[in-house]
Rosetta silent file (secondary structure, phi, psi, omega in degrees, C-alpha in Angstrom):
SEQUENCE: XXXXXXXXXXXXXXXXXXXXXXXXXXXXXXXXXXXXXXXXXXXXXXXXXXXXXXXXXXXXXXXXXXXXXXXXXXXXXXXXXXXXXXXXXXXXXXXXXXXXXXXXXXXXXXXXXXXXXXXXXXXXXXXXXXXXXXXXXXXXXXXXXXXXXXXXXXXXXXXXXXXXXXXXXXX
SCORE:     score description
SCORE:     0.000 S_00000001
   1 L     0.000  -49.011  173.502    0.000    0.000    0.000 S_00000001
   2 L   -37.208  -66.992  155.252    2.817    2.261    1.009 S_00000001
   3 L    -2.650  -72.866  168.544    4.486    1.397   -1.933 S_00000001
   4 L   -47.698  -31.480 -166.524    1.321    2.366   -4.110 S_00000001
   5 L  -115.321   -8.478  175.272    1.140    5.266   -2.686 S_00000001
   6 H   -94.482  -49.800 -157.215    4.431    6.854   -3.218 S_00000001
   7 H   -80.973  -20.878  153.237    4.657    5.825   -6.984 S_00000001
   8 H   -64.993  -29.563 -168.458    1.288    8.114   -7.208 S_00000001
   9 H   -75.840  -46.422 -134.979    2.600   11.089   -5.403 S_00000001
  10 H   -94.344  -20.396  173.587    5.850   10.903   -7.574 S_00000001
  11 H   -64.283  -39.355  164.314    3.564   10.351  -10.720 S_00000001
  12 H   -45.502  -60.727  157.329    1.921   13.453   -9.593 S_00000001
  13 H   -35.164  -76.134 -163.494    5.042   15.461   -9.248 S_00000001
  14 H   -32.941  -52.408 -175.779    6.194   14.374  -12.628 S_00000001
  15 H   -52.199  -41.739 -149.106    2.531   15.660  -14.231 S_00000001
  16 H   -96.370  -52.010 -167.448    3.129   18.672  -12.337 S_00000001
  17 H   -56.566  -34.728  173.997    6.741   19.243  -13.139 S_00000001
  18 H   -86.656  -26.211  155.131    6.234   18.477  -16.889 S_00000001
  19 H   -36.358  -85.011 -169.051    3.305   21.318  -16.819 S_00000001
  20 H   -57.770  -59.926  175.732    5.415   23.787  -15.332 S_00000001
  21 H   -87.864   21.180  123.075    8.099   23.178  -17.763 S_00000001
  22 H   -30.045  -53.781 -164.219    5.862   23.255  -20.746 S_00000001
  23 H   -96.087  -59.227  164.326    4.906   26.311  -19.947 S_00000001
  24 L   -67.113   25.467  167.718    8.533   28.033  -18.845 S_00000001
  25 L  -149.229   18.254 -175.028    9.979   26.477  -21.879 S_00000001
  26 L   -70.235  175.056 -168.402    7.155   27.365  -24.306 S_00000001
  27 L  -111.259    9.743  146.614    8.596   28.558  -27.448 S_00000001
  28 L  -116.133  105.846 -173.116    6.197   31.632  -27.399 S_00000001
  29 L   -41.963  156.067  161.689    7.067   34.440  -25.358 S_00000001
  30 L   -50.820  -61.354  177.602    4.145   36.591  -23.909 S_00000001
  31 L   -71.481   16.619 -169.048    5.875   39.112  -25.229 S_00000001
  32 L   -82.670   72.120  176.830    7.025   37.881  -28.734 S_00000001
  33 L   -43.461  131.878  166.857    6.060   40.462  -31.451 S_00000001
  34 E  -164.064 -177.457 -153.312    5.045   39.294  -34.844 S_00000001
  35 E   -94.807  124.025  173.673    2.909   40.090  -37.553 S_00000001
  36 L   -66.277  140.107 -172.838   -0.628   39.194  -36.954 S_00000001
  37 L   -89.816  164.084 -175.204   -1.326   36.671  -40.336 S_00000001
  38 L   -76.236  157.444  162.124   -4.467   37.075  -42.762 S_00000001
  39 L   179.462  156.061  162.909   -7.288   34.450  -41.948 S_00000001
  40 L  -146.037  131.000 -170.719  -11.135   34.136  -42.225 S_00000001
  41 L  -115.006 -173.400 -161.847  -13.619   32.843  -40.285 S_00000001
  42 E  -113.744  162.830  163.177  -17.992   33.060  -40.861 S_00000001
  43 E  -134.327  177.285 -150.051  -19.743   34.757  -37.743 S_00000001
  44 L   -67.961    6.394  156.457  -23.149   33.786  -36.325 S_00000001
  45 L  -101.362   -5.414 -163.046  -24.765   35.005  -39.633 S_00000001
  46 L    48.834   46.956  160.159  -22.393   32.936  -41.517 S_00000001
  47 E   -78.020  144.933 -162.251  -21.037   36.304  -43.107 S_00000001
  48 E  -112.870  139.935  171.059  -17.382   35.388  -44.071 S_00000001
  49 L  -134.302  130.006  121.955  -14.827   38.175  -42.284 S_00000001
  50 L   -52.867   99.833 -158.526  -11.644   38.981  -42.665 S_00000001
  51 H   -67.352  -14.819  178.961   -9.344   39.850  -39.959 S_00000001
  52 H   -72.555    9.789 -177.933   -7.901   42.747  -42.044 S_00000001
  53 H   -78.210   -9.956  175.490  -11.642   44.475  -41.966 S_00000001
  54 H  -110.537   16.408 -174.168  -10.212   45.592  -38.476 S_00000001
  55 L   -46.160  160.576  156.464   -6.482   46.910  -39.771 S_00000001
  56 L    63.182   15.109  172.464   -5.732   50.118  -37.981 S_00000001
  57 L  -123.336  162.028  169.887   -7.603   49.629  -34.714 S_00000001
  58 L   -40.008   28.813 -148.211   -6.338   48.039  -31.147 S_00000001
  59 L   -70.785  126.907  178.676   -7.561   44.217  -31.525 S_00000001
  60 E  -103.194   89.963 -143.956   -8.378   42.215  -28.413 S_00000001
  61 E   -94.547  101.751  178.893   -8.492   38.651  -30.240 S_00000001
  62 E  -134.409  137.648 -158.738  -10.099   36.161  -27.576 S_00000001
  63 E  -109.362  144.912  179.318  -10.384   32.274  -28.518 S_00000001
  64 E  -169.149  169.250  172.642  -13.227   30.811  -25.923 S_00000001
  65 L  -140.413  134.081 -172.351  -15.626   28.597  -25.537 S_00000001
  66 L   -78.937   22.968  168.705  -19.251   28.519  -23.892 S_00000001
  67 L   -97.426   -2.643 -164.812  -18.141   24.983  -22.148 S_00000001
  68 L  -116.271   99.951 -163.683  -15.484   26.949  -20.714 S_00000001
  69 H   -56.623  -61.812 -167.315  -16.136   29.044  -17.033 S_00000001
  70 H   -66.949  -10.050  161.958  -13.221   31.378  -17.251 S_00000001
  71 H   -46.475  -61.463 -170.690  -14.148   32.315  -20.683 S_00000001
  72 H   -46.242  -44.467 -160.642  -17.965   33.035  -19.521 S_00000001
  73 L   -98.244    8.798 -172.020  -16.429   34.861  -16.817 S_00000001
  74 L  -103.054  -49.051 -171.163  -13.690   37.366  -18.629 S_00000001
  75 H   -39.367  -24.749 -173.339  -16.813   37.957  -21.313 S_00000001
  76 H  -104.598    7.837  128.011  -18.631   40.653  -19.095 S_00000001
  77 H   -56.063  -80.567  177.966  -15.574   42.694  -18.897 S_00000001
  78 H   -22.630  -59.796  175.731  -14.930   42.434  -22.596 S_00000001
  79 H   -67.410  -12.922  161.273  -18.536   43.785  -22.902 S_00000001
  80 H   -98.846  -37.206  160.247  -18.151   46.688  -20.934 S_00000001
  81 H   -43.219  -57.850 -165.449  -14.164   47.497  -22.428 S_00000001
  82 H   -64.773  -13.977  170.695  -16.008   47.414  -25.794 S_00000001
  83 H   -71.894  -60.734  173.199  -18.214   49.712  -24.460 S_00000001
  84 H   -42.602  -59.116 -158.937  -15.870   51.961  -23.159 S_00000001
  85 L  -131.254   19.833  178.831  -13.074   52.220  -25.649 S_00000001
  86 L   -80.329  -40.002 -178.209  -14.860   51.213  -29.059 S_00000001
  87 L   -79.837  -17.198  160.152  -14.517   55.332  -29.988 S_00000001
  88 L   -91.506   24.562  175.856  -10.751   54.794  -29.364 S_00000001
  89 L    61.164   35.261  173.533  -10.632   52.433  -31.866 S_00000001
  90 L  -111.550  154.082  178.595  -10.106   49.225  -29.712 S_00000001
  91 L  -159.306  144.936  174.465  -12.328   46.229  -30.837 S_00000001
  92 E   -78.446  177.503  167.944  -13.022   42.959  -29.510 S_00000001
  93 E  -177.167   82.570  171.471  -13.315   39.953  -31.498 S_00000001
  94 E   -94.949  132.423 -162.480  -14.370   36.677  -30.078 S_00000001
  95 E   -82.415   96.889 -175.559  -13.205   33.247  -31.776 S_00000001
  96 E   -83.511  163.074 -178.912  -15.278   30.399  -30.396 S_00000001
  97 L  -123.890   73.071  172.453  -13.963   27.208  -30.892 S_00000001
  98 L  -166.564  171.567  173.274  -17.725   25.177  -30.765 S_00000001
  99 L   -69.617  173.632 -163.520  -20.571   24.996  -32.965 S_00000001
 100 H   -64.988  -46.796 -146.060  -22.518   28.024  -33.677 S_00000001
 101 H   -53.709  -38.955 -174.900  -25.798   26.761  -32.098 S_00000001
 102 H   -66.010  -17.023 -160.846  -24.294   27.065  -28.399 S_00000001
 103 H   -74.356  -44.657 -159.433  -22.542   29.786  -29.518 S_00000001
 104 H   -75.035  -30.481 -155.455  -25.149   32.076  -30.864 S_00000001
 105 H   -80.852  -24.328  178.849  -27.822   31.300  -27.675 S_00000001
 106 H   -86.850  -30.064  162.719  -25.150   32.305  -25.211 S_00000001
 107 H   -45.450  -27.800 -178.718  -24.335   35.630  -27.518 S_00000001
 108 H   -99.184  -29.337  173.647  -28.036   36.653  -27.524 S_00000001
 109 H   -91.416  -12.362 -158.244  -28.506   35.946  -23.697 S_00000001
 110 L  -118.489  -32.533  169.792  -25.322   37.452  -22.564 S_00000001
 111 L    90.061   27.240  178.075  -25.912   40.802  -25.194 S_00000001
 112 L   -31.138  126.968 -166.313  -22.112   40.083  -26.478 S_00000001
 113 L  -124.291   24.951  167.008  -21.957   43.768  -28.222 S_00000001
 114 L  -127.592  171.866  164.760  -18.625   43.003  -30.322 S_00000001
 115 L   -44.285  156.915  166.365  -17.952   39.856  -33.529 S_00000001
 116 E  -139.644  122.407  169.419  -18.137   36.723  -32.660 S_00000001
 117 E  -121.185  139.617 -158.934  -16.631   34.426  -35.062 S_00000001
 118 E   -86.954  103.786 -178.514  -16.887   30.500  -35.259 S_00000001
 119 L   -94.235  -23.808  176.243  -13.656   28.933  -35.335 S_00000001
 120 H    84.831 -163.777  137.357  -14.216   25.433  -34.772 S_00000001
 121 H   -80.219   12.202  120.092  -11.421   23.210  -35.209 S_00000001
 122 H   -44.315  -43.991  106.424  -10.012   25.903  -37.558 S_00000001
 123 H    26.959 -103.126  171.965  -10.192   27.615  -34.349 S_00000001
 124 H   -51.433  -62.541  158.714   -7.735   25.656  -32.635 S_00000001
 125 H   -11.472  -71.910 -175.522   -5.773   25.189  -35.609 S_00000001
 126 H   -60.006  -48.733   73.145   -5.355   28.951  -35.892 S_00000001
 127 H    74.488 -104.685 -169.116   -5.136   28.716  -31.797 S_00000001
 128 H   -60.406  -47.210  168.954   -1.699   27.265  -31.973 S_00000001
 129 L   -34.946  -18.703 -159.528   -0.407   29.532  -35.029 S_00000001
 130 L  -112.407   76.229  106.770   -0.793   32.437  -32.862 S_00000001
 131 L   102.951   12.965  177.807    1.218   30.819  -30.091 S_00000001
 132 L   -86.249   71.602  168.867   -1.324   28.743  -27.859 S_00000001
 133 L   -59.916  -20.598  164.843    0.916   25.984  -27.452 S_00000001
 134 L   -91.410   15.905  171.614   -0.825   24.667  -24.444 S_00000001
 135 L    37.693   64.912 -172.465   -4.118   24.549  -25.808 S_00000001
 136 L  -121.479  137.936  177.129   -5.565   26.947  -23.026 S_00000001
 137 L  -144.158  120.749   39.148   -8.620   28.281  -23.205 S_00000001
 138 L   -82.923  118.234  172.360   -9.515   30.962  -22.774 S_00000001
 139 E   -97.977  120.160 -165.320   -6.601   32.203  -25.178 S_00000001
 140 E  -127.778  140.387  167.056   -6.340   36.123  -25.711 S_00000001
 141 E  -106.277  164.112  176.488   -4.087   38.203  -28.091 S_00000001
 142 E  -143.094  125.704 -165.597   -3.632   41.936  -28.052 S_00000001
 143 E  -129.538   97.301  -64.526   -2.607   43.374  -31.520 S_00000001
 144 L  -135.958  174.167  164.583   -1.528   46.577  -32.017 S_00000001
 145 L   -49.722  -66.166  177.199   -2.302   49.232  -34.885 S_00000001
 146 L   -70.476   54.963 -170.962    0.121   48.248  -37.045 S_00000001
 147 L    22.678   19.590  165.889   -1.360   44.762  -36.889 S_00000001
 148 E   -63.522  144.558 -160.826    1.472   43.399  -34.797 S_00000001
 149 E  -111.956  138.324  172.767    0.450   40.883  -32.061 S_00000001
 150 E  -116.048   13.986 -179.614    2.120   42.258  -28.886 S_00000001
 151 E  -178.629  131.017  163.436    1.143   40.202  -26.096 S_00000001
 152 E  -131.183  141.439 -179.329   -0.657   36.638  -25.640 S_00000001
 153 E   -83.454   47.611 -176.330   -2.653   35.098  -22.802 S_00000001
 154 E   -68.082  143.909 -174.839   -3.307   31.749  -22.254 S_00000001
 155 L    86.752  152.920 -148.897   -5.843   31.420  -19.538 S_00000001
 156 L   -66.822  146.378 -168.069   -8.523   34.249  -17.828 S_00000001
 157 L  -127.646   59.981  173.864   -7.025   37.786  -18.610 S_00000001
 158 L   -25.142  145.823  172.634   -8.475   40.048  -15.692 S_00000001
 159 H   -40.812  -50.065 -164.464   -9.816   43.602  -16.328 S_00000001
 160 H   -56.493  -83.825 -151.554   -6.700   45.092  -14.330 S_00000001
 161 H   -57.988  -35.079  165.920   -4.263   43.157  -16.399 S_00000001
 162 H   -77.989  -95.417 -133.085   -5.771   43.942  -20.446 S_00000001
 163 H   -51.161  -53.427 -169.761   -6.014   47.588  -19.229 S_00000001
 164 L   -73.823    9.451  172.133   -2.320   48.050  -18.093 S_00000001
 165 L  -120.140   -9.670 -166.499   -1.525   46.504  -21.758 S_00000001
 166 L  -106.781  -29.765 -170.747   -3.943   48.417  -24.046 S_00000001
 167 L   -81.866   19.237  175.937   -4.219   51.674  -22.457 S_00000001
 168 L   -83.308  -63.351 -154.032   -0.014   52.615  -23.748 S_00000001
 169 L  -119.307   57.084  145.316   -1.239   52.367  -27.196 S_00000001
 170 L   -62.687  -54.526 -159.989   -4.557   54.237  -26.855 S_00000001
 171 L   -76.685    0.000    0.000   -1.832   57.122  -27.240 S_00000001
């Protein structure tokens, strides 16, 4: 039993240990500038977008899901920043990665007031291009005017913490 019980804790450790250096050895910094890439997804009208229809504004790029609580729970922040800062040229844009139907009934009950676009498993695909190597979700980007992406998020992105990155290039 003893026995049994040590080869779980140390199994644990390992799990934990390879986590943490996943993540301190990912190969994309937070802080890794690069050129946001062209792509297009449909949004809950199945209108085909382009991300360059938003060139020249602040873009807060957040990959979520309604299966997913810290998404659910970042979203009513998002809706009041979008409120807020939409005449400064900042714009939301969220990528779900599920089908539409769950997508659209929590968009219409929650009063989502920025895109929403359906990513799917294109979604994740796209996901990892931008630098979610750990498949975390809620994933968030922040992309700059000059469409550069200058900071990524895996995991819930508090109000505090998107302000003290967006409001520098407000100026």
């Amino acid at each position: 039993m003893k026995q049994a019980g040590l080869i779980i804790i140390a199994a644990i450790l390992a799990l934990a240990l390879g986590i943490s250096a996943r993540h301190f050895f990912s190969t994309t910094p937070k802080n890794d500038v690069s050129a946001l890439p062209e792509f297009n997804l449909s949004d809950l009208s199945d209108r085909q977008h382009n991300i360059s229809e938003w060139r020249g504004r602040i873009l807060v790029l957040n990959f979520w899901a309604t299966w997913c609580p810290p998404c659910l729970k970042e979203i009513p922040d998002f809706i009041d920043l979008q409120k807020q800062y939409a005449d400064k040229d900042v714009q939301f844009i969220g990528i779900a990665l599920e089908d539409k139907e769950p997508v659209a009934k929590y968009a219409a009950a929650t009063h989502i007031n920025y895109p929403i676009l359906l990513g799917g498993d294109n979604g994740i695909t796209l996901a990892h291009q931008l630098g979610n190597s750990m498949d975390a979700v809620p994933y968030t980007l922040i992309v700059d005017r000059q469409g550069q992406i200058i900071y990524r998020h895996p995991g819930e992105l508090s109000k505090e913490h998107l302000l003290e990155i967006i409001t520098p290039l407000l100026k």
